[in-house]
TORKOL-4160 file (C-alpha; in steps of 0.2 Angstrom, whole numbers, padded with zeros to 4 digits, m for minus):
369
<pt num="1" X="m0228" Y="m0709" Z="0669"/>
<pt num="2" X="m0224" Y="m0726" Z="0676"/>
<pt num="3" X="m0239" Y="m0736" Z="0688"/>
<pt num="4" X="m0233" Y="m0749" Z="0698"/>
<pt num="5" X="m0241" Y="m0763" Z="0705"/>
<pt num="6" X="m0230" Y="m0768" Z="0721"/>
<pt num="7" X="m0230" Y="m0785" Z="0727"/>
<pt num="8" X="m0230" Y="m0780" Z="0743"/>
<pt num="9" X="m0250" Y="m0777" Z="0740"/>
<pt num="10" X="m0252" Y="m0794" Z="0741"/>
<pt num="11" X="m0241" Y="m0799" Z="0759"/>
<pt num="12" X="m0252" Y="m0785" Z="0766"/>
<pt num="13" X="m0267" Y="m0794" Z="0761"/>
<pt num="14" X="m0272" Y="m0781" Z="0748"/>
<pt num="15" X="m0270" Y="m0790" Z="0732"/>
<pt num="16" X="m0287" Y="m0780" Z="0725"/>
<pt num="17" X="m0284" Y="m0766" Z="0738"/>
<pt num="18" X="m0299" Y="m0756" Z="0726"/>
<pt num="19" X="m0316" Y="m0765" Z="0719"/>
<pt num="20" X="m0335" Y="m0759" Z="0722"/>
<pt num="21" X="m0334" Y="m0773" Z="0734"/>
<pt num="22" X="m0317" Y="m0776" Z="0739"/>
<pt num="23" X="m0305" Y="m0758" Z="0740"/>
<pt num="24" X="m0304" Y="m0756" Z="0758"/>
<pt num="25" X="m0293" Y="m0772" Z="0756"/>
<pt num="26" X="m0277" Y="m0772" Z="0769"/>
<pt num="27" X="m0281" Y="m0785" Z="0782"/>
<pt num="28" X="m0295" Y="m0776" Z="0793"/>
<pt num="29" X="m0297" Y="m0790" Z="0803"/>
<pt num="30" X="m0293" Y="m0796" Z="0819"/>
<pt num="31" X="m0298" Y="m0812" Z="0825"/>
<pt num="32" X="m0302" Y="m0818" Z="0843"/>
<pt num="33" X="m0293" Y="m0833" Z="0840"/>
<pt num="34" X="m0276" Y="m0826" Z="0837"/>
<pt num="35" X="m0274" Y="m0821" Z="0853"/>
<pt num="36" X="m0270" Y="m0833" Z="0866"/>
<pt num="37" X="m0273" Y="m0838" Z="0884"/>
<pt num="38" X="m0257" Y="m0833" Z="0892"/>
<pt num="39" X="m0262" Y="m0849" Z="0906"/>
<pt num="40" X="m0264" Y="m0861" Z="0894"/>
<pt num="41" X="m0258" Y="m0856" Z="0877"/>
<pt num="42" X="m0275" Y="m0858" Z="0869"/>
<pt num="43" X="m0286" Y="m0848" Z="0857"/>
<pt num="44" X="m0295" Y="m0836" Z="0871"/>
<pt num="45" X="m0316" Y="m0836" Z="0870"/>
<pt num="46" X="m0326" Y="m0823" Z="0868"/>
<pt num="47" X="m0329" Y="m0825" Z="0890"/>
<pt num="48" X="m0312" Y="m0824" Z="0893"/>
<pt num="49" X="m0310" Y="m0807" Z="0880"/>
<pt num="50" X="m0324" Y="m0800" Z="0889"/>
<pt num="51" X="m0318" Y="m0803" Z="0906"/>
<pt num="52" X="m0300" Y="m0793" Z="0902"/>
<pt num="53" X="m0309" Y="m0780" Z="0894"/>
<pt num="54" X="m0320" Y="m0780" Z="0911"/>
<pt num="55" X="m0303" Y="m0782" Z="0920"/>
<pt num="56" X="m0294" Y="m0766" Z="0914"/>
<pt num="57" X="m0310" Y="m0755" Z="0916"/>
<pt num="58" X="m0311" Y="m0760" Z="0933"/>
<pt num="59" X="m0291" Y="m0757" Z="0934"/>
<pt num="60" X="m0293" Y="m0739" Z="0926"/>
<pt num="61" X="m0308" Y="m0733" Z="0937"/>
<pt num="62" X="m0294" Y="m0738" Z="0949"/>
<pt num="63" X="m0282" Y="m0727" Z="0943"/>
<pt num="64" X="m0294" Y="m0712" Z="0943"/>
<pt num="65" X="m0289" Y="m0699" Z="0958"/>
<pt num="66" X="m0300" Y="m0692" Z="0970"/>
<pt num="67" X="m0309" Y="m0679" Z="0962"/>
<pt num="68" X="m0311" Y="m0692" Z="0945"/>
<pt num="69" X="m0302" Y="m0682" Z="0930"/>
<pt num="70" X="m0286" Y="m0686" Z="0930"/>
<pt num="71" X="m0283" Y="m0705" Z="0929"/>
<pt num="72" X="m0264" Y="m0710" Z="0938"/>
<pt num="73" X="m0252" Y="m0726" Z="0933"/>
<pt num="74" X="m0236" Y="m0730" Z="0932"/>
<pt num="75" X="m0229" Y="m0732" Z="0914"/>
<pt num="76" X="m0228" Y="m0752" Z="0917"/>
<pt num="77" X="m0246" Y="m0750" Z="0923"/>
<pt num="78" X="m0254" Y="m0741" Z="0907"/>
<pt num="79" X="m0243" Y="m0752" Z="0896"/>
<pt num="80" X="m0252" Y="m0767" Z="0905"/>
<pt num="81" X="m0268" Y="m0758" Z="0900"/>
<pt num="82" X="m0264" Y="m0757" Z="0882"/>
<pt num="83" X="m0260" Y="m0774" Z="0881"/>
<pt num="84" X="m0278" Y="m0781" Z="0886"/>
<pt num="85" X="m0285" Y="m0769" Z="0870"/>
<pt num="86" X="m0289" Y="m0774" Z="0855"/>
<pt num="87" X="m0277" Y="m0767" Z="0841"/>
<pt num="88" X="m0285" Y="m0755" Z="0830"/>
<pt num="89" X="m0288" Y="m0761" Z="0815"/>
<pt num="90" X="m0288" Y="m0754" Z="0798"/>
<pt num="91" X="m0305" Y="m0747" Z="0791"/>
<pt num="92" X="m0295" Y="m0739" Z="0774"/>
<pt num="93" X="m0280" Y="m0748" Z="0771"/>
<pt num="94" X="m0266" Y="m0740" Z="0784"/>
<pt num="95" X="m0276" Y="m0723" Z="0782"/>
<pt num="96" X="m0289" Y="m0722" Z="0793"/>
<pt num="97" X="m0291" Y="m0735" Z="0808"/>
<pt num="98" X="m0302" Y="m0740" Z="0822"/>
<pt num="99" X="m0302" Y="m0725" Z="0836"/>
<pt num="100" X="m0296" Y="m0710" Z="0825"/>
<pt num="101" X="m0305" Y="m0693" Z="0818"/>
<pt num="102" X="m0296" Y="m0695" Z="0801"/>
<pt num="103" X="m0299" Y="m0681" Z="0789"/>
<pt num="104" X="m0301" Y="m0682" Z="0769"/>
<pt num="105" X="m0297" Y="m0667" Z="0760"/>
<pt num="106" X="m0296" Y="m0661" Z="0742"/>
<pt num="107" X="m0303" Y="m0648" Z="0729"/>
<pt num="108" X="m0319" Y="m0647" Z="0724"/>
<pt num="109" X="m0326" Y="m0660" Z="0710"/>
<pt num="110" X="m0311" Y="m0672" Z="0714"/>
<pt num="111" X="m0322" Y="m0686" Z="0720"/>
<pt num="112" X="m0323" Y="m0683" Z="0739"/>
<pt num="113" X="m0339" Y="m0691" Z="0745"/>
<pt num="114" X="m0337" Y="m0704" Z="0728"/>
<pt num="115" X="m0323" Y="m0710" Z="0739"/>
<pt num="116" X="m0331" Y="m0710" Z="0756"/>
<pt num="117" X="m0348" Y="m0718" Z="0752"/>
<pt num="118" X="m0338" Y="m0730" Z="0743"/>
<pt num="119" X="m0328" Y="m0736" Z="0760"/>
<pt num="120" X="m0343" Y="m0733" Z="0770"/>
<pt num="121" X="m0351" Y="m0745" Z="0761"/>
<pt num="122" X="m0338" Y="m0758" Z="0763"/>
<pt num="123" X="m0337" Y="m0758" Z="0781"/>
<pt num="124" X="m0354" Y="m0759" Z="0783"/>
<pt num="125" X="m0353" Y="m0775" Z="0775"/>
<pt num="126" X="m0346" Y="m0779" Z="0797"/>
<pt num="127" X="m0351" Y="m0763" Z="0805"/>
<pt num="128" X="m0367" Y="m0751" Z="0806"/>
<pt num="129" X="m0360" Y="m0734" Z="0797"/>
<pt num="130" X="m0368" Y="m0719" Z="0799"/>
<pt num="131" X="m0366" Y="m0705" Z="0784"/>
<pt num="132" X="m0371" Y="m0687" Z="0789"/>
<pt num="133" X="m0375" Y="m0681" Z="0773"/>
<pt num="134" X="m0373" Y="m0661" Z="0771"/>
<pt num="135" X="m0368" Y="m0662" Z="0752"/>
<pt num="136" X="m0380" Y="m0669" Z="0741"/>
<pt num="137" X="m0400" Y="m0668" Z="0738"/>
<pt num="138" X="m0408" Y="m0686" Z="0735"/>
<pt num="139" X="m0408" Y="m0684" Z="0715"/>
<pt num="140" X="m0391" Y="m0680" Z="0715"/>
<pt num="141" X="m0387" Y="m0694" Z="0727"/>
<pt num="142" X="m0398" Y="m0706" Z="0714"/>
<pt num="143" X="m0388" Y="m0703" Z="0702"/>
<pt num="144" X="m0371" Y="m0708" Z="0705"/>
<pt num="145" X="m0380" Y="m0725" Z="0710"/>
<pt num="146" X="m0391" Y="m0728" Z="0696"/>
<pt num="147" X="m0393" Y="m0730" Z="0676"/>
<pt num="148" X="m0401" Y="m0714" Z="0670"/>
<pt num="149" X="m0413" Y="m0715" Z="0687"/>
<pt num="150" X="m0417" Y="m0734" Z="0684"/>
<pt num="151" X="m0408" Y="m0751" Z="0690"/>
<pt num="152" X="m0402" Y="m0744" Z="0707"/>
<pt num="153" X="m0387" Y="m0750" Z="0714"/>
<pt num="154" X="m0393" Y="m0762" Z="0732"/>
<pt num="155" X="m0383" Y="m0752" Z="0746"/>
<pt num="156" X="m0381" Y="m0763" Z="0762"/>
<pt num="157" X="m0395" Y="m0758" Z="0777"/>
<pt num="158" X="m0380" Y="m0757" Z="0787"/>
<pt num="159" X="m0376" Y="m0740" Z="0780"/>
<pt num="160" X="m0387" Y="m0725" Z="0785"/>
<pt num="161" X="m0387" Y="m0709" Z="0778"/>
<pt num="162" X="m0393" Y="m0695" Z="0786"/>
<pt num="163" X="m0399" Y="m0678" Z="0783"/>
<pt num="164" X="m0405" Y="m0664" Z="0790"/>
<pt num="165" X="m0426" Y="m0663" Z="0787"/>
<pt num="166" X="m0434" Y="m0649" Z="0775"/>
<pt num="167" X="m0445" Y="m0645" Z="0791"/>
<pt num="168" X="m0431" Y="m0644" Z="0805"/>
<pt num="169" X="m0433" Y="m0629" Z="0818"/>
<pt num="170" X="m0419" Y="m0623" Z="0829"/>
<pt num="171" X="m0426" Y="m0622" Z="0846"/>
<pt num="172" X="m0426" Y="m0605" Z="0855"/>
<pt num="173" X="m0410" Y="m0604" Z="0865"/>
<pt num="174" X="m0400" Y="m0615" Z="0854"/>
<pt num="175" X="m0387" Y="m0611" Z="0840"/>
<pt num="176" X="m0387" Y="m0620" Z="0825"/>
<pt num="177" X="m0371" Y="m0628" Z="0827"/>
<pt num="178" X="m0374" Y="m0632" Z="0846"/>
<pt num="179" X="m0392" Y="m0642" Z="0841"/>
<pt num="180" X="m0384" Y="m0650" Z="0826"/>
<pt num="181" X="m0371" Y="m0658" Z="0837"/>
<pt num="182" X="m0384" Y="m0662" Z="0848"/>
<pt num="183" X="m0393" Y="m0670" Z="0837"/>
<pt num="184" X="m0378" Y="m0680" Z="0830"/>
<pt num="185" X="m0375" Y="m0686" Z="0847"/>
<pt num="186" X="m0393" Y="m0692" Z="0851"/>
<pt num="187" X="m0391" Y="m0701" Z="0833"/>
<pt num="188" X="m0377" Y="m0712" Z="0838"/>
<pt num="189" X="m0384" Y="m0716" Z="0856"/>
<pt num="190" X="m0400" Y="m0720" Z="0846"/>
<pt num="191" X="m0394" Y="m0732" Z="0832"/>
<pt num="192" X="m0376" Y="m0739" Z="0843"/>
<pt num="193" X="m0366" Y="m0735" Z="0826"/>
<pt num="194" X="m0347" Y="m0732" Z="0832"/>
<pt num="195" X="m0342" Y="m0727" Z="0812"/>
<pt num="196" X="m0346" Y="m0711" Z="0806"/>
<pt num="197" X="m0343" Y="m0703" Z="0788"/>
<pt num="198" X="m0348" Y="m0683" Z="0788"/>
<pt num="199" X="m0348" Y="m0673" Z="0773"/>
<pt num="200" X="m0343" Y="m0660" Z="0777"/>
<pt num="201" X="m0332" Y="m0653" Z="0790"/>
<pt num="202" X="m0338" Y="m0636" Z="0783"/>
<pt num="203" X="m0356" Y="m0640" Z="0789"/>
<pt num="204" X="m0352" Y="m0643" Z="0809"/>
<pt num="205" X="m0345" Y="m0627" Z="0811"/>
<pt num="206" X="m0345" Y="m0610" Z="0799"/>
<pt num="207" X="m0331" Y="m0604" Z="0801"/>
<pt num="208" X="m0314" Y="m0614" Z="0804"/>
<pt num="209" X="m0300" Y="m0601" Z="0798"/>
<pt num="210" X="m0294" Y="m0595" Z="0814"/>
<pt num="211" X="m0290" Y="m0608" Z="0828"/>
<pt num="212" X="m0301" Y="m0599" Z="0839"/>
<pt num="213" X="m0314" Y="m0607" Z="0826"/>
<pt num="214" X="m0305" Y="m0624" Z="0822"/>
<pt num="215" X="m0301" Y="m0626" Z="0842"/>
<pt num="216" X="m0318" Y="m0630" Z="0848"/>
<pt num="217" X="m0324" Y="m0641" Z="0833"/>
<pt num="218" X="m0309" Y="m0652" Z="0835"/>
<pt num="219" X="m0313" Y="m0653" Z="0854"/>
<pt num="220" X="m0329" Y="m0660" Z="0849"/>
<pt num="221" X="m0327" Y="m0673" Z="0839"/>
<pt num="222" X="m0314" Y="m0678" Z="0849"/>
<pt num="223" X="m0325" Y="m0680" Z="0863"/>
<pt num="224" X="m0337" Y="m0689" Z="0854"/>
<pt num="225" X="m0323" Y="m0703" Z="0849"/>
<pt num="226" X="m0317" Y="m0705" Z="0867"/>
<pt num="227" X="m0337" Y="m0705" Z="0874"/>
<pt num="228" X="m0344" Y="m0716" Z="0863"/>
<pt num="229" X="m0329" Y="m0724" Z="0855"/>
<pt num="230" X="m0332" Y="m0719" Z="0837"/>
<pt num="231" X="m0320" Y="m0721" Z="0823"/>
<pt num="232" X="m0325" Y="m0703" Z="0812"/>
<pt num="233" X="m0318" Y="m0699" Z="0793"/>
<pt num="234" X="m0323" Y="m0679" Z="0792"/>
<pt num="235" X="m0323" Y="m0672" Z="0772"/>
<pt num="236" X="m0316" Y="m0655" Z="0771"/>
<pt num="237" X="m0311" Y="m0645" Z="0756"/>
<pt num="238" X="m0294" Y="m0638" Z="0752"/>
<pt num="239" X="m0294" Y="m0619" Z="0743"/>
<pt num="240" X="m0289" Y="m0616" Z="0725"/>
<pt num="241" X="m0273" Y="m0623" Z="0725"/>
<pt num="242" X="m0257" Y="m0622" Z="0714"/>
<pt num="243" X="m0257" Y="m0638" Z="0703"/>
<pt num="244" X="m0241" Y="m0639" Z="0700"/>
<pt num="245" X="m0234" Y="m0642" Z="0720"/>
<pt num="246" X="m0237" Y="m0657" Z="0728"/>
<pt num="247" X="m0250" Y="m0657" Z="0743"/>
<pt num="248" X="m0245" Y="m0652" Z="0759"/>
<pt num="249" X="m0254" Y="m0651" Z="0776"/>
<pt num="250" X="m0255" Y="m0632" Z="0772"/>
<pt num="251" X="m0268" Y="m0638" Z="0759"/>
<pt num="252" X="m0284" Y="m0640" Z="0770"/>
<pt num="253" X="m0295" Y="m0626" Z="0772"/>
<pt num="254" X="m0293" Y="m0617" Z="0787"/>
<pt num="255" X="m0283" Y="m0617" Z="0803"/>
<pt num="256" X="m0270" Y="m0628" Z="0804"/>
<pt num="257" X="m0278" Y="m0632" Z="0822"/>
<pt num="258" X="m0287" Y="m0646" Z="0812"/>
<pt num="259" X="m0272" Y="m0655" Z="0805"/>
<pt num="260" X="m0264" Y="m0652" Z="0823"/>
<pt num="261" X="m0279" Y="m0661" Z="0832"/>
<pt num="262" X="m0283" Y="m0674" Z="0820"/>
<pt num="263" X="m0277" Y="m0692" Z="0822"/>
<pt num="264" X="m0272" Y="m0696" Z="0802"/>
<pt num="265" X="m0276" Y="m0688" Z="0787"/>
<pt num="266" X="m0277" Y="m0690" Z="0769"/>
<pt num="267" X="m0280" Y="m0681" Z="0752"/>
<pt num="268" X="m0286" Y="m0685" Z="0732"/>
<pt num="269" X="m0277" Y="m0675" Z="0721"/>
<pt num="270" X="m0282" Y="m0674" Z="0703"/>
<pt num="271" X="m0270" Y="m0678" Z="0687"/>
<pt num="272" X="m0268" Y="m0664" Z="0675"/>
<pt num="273" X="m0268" Y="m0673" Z="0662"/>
<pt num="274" X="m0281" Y="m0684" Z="0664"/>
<pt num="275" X="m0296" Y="m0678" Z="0673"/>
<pt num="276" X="m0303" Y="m0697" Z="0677"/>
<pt num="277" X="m0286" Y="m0700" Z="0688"/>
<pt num="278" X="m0284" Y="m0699" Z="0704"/>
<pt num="279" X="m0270" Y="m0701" Z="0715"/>
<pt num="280" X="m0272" Y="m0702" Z="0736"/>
<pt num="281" X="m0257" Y="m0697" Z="0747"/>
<pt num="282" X="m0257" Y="m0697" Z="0766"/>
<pt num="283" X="m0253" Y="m0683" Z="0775"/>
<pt num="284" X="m0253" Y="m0689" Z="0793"/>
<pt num="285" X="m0254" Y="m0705" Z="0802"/>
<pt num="286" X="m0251" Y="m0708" Z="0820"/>
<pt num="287" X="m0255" Y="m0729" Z="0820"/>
<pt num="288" X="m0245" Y="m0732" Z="0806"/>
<pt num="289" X="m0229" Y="m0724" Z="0797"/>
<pt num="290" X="m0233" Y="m0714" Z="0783"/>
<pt num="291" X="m0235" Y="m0725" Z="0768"/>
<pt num="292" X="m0243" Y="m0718" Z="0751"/>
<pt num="293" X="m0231" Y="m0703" Z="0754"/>
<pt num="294" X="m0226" Y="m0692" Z="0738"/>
<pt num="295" X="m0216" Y="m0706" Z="0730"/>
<pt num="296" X="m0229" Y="m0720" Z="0733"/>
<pt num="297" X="m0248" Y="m0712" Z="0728"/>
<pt num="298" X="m0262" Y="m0722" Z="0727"/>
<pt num="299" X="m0266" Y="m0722" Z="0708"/>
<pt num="300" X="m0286" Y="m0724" Z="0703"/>
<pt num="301" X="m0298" Y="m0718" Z="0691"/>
<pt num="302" X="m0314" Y="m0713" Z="0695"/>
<pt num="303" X="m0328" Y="m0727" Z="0683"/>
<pt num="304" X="m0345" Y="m0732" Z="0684"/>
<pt num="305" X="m0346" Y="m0746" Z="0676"/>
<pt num="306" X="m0362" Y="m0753" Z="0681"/>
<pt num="307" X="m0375" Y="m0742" Z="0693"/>
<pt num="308" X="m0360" Y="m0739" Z="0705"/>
<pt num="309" X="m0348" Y="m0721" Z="0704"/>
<pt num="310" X="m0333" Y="m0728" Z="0712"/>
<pt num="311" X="m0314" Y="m0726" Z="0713"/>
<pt num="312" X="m0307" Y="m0739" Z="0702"/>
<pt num="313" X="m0287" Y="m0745" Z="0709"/>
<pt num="314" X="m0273" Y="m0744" Z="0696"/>
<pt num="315" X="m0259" Y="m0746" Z="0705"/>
<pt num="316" X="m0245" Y="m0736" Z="0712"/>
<pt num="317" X="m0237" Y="m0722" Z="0706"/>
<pt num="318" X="m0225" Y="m0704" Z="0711"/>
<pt num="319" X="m0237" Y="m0686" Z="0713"/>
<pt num="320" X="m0226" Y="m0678" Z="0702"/>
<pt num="321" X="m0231" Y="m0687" Z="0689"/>
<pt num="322" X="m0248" Y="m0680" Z="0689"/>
<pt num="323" X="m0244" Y="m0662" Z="0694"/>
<pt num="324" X="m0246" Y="m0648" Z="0680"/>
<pt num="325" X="m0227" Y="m0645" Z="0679"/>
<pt num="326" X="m0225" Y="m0660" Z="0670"/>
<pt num="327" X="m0239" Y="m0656" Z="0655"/>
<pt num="328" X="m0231" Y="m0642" Z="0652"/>
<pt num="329" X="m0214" Y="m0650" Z="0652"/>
<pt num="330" X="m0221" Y="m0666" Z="0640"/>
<pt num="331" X="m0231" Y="m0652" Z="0629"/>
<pt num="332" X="m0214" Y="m0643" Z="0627"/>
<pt num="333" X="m0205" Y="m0658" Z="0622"/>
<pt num="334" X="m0218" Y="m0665" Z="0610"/>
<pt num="335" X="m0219" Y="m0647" Z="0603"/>
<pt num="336" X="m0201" Y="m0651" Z="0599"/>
<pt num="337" X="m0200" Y="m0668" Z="0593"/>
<pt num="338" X="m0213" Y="m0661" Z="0579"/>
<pt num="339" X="m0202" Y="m0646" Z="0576"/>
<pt num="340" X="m0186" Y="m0657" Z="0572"/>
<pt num="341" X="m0196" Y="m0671" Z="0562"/>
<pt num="342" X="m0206" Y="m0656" Z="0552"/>
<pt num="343" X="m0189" Y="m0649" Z="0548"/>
<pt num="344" X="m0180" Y="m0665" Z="0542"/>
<pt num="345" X="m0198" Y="m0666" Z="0528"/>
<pt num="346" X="m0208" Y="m0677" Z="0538"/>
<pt num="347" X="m0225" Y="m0677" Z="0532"/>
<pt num="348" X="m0239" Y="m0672" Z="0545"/>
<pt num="349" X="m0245" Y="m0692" Z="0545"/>
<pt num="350" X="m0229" Y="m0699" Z="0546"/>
<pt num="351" X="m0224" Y="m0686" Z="0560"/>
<pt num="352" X="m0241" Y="m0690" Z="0569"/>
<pt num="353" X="m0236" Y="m0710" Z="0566"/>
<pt num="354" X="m0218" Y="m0707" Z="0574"/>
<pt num="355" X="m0223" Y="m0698" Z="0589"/>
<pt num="356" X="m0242" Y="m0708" Z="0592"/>
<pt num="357" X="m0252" Y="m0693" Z="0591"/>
<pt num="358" X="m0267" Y="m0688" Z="0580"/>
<pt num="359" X="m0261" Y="m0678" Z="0563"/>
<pt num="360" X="m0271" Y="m0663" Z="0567"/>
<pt num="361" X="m0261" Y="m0660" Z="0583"/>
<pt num="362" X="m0248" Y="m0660" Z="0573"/>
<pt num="363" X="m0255" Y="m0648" Z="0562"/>
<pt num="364" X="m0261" Y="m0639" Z="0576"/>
<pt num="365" X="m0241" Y="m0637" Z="0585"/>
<pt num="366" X="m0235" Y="m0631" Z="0566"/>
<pt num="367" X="m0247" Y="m0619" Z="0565"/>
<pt num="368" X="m0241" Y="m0611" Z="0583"/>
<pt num="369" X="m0224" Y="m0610" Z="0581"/>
């Protein structure tokens, strides 16, 4: 199992792309500055930046046609309009960015919401983050981000998390998904947040199997993006799946009307061999080519080294390295390493000193055979 370290970490701007403090990494960030006056060649002001965002509203409300739902330009015309908005920039490395429903999948105890508070936490560190919360009860919460319920770990303020009151009544008329989106929405006009974490997908909407199900969800969070321009990472889980395949899109639970209307997506996978390692893949990008694909996972291992459970970054590494396939594979050929070394009179310690493993497994392989 080999994990690399690229340099091309470091020309991305990511040379400690995973810290408490420090994982989101890739360059995030675009100055004002870095943009120029095409007049006078100098670093634009916040003014003139506000003025050419004012500019291409007024040009778009332009473009609307009579009855104001469809909005009409030329090609040249709507690449003009691009051209005076702001890139999007990264919020997770290149797998989640400014402007898209992105959505994080993986099994069940792989470290889901672990992952998500801890990028929540570091773009709050520049943006107000709202984290809807259907997962966890307080204690549990408490203790991922304490010492044995002491010495809690100092979240920014800029990071809220939400969740649904003990004493919450659904109003007559309403269905509980229909007020619960209600309610999301009158929270983001309330607090002006434009990042959302929600955990999880499962939560918004029942039932998501059919597209008939997964069809109207989609439609709402994507018109909650393109109303209130939000940048939304959505949790979901995947089913039980086969350890020993790589991750597909065909992984996350329920219709594939989710993958179909989400912007990017991205998945944990868990090593089986080691059940502190991790490995991240993306699945789907549509501001970036596809990066951390099967030959190039994130590697991390899930610590807490202090007060704080976070996904600690190794390096890189390939997924099949950390499918089941290859335990068996490295079982079967220690099993016959032992066999050919007990046969040649190896003792159990000098076969266990040969191969770097411990003399009762040894023993244990022997007494199998």
């Amino acid at each position: 199992m080999t994990i690399r370290c690229d340099e091309h970490d470091e020309k991305r701007g990511c040379s400690v792309p995973f810290t408490r403090h420090n994982f989101v990494s890739e360059k995030t960030d675009i100055v004002m500055n870095e943009q120029q006056n095409k007049k006078t060649g100098k670093p634009i002001t916040m003014a003139e930046f506000e003025n050419e965002q004012k500019d291409m509203i007024a040009s778009m409300d332009r473009a609307r046609d009579d009855d104001g739902f469809f909005m009409i330009k030329s090609i040249n015309g709507w690449l003009e309009v691009a051209k005076h908005t702001a890139a999007p920039r990264q919020l997770f490395r290149e797998l989640w960015h400014e402007g898209e429903v992105c959505i994080l999948f993986a099994d069940t105890n792989t470290g889901k919401s672990i992952l998500a508070v801890q990028i929540g936490e570091q773009i709050s560190a520049e943006h107000l983050v709202l984290y809807f919360d259907f997962e966890l009860s307080v204690k549990q919460f408490e203790t991922r981000y304490a010492n044995n319920y002491n010495n809690h770990y100092r979240f920014s303020e800029n990071i809220k998390r939400i969740v649904i009151s003990p004493d919450a009544e659904i109003p007559e008329g309403w269905l509980f998904e229909e007020y619960l989106n209600d309610r999301m929405e009158r929270a983001i006009i309330k607090t002006g947040a434009k990042i959302l974490i929600i955990d999880n997908l499962t939560y918004l909407r029942q039932e998501t199997e059919q597209a008939k199900d997964a069809l109207p969800l989609m439609k709402q969070l994507k018109m909650l993006k393109n109303k209130h321009n939000l940048s939304i990472l959505c949790l979901a889980h995947t089913p039980k799946r086969d350890m020993s395949k790589p991750i597909t899109r065909n992984d996350l639970q329920g219709s594939k009307m989710l993958m179909n209307f989400c912007d990017s997506a991205f998945s944990i996978g868990e090593s089986a061999s080691d059940n502190t390692m991790r490995y991240i893949k993306q699945i789907k990008a549509r501001n970036t080519e596809v990066i951390y694909d099967s030959n190039n996972v994130i590697v991390a291992r899930i610590v807490k080294p202090d007060n704080f459970l976070c996904f600690e970054f190794m390096g890189y590494g390939k997924e099949r390295d950390y499918l089941k396939q290859n335990v068996n594979e490295e079982k079967e050929e220690l099993k016959k390493n032992v066999l050919e070394l007990h046969q040649r009179g190896k003792s159990l310690r000098e076969i266990a000193e040969e191969l770097g493993i411990h003399f009762t497994t040894v023993g244990k392989i022997l007494r199998k055979r």
